[in-house]
N, C-alpha and C positions, 0 to 999 in steps of 0.2 A: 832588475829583471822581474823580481816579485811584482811591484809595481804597474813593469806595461803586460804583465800576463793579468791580471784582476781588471788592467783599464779594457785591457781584450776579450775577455767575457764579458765585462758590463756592456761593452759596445755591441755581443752578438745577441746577448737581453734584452739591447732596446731595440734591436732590429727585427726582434721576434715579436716583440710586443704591438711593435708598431705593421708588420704583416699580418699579425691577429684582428687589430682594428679594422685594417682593410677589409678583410676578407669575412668581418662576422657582418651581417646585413643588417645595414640601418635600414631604421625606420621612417615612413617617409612624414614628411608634413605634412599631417591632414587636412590642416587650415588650409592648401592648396590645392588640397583634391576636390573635385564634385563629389556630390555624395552617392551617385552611382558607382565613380572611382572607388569609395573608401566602400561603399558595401561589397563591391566585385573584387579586392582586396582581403576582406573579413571572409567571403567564399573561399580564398584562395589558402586562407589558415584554416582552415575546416578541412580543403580537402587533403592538408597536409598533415591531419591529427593533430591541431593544436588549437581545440576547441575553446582551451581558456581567453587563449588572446583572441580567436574568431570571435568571442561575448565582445569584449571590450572594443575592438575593434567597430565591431555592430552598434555599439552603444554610441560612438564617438560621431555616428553617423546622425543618430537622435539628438546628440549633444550641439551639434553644430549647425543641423538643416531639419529644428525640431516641426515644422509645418508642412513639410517636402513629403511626397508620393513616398520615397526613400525611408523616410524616419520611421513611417508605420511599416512597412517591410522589416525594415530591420529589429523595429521591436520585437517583433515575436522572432524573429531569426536570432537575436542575443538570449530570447529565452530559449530555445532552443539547443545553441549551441552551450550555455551556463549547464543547461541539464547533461548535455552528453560528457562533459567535463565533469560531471558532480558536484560540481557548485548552485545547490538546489534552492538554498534562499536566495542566489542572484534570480537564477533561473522564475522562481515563485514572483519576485517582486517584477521583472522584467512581464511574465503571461500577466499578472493584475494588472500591471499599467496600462497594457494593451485593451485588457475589458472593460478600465475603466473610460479609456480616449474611443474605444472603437468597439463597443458593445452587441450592438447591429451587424459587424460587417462578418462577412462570410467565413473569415477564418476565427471567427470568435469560438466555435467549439473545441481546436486544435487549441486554441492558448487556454481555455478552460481545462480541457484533457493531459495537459505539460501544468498544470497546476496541479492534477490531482498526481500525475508522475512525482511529483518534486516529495510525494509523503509515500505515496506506494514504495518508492523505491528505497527506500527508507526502512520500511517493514524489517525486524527484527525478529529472533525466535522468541516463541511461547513463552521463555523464563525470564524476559525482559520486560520492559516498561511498552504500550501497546498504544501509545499518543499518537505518533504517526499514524497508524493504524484507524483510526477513529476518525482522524483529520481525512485520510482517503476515501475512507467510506462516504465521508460526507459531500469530499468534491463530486468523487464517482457519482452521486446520487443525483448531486446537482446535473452531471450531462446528461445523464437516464431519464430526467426530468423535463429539462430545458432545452433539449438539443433529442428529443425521441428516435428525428428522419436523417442526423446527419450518421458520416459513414465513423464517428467514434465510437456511437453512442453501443452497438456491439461489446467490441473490446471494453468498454467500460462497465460493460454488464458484466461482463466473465471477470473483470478482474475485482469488483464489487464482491461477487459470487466469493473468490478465493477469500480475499480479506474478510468478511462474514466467519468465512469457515475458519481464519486464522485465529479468529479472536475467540469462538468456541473452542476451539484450542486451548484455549488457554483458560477458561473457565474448567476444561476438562482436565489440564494437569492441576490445579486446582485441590479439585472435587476428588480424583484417585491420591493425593496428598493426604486430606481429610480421611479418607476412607480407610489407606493403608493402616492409620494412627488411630481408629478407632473414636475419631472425633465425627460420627453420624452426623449429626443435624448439620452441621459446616459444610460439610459433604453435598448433605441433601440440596442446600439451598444451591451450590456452586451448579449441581446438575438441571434443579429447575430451573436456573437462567436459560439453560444448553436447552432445554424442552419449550419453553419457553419465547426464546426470542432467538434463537437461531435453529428454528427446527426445521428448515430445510438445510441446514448442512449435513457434512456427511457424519457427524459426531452424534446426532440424535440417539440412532438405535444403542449405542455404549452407553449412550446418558440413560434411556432408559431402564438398562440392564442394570446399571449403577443402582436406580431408582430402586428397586428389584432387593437387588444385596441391602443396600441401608436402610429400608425399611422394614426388610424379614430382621435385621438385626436387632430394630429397636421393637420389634415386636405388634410394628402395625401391619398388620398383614390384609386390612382389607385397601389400604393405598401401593402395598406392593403388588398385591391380584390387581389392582387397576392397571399399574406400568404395567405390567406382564401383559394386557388385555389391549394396550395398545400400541405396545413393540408387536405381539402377532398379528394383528391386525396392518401394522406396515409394512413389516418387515419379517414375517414370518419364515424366509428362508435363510435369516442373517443366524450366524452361529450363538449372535446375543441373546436371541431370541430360543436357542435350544438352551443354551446355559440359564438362562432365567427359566423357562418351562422346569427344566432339571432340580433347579432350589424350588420350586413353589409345588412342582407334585412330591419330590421329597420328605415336604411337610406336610401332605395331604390336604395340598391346597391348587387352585386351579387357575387360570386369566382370566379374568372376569372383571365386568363392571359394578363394583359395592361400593357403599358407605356413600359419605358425601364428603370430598376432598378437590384441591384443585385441578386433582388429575382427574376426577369425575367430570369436571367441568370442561376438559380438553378434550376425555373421551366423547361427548357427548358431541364437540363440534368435530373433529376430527371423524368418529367413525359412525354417529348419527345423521350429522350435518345439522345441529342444534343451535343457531347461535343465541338464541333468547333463553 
């Protein structure tokens, strides 16, 4: 009895297993599909959210009818589809191949713009390592460059814009690190990058209020009247700009432009229009 009750489960086991077979969907041979077939197939996993196999799928189209109308379609559609799945180095290597086969053709700005997605989206916060970041900027700059009139080149400017401001970021936690600890000069230089080389973000005016504090501290006061002289001059309604006014008349000192410092030399282009 034990015996035909265990043969009687094992036989409802293989009956299930082999209903499962049935009923999970093979795959088809691709070697027998045209490659319109296998690309309108790769659509078909895409639009079912299952963008990993839509890449592969894409790819298998390149792989098999690599000189076909088809193969370059689907390149940039496996880059495509690799990025909406998060797989950003397929994604990265799939948009390169494309600019490298098809440099000229019309859609070469979108596979450039899915290149610089594949590090954007990557972007991590301020207390992390900032490589992506760096890499982005530079694809971004490449479409803002090379591609002035297509309909990317927009969006690629705004999100240039944020990553700029990201990375001042992070010179900025930095700098208020430095500062908090009483280590000036670490400080000071963290902020002149922020004055510096990203001074259209929006971290300028704190950089140069920073400026402001760490230089009243170490007792140069004719380079802190200079920050002061040219956060008011930009930014004269930012709170940064009361709170530095506040330190520099406190010490019976004023915003102004003295001495001769590199911040002499920003005021002078900044709010003279000096560049020689």
């Amino acid at each position: 009895m034990d015996y035909v009750r265990w043969a009687g489960r094992g036989l409802i086991l293989a009956l299930l297993i082999v209903a499962a077979g049935c009923a999970r969907e093979r795959a088809p041979d691709l070697e027998r599909l045209t490659p319109q077939e296998i690309f309108l197939s790769a659509e078909a996993l895409l639009e079912e959210g299952r963008p990993r196999e839509a890449g592969q799928r894409f790819a298998e189209v390149e792989r098999l009818y690599p000189y076909s109308e088809w193969a370059r379609r689907s390149m940039l559609m496996s880059a495509y589809a690799f990025h909406r799945g998060g797989q950003f180095a397929e994604a990265r290597a799939a948009a390169n191949r494309f600019l490298d086969f098809f440099p000229a053709d019309p859609d070469a700005p979108y596979a450039q713009y899915l290149v610089a997605l594949t590090y954007y989206d990557q972007i991590v916060d301020v207390g992390r390592d900032q490589q992506n970041t760096f890499e982005a900027l530079q694809e971004l700059r490449d479409i803002i460059e090379r591609y002035p009139d297509s309909e990317w080149a927009a969006s690629a400017a705004l999100k240039f814009d944020l990553a700029l401001d990201h990375l001042a970021g992070k010179e900025m936690e930095i700098g208020r690190y430095y500062l908090g600890r009483g280590h000036y000069t670490a400080a000071i230089n963290r902020f002149r990058v922020v004055v510096q080389e990203y001074q259209t973000t929006t971290h300028t005016p704190e950089a140069l209020h920073r400026l402001v504090e760490s230089y009243l501290s170490l007792g140069l006061v004719r380079e802190a009247q200079t920050a002061g002289a040219i956060l008011g001059h930009n930014f004269q309604g930012s709170e940064w700009y009361r709170d530095s006014f506040a330190l520099l008349t406190g010490q019976g000192l004023r915003p102004e432009d003295v001495g001769d410092s590199w911040l002499n030399q920003i005021y002078r282009q900044v709010v003279l229009g000096r560049w020689q």
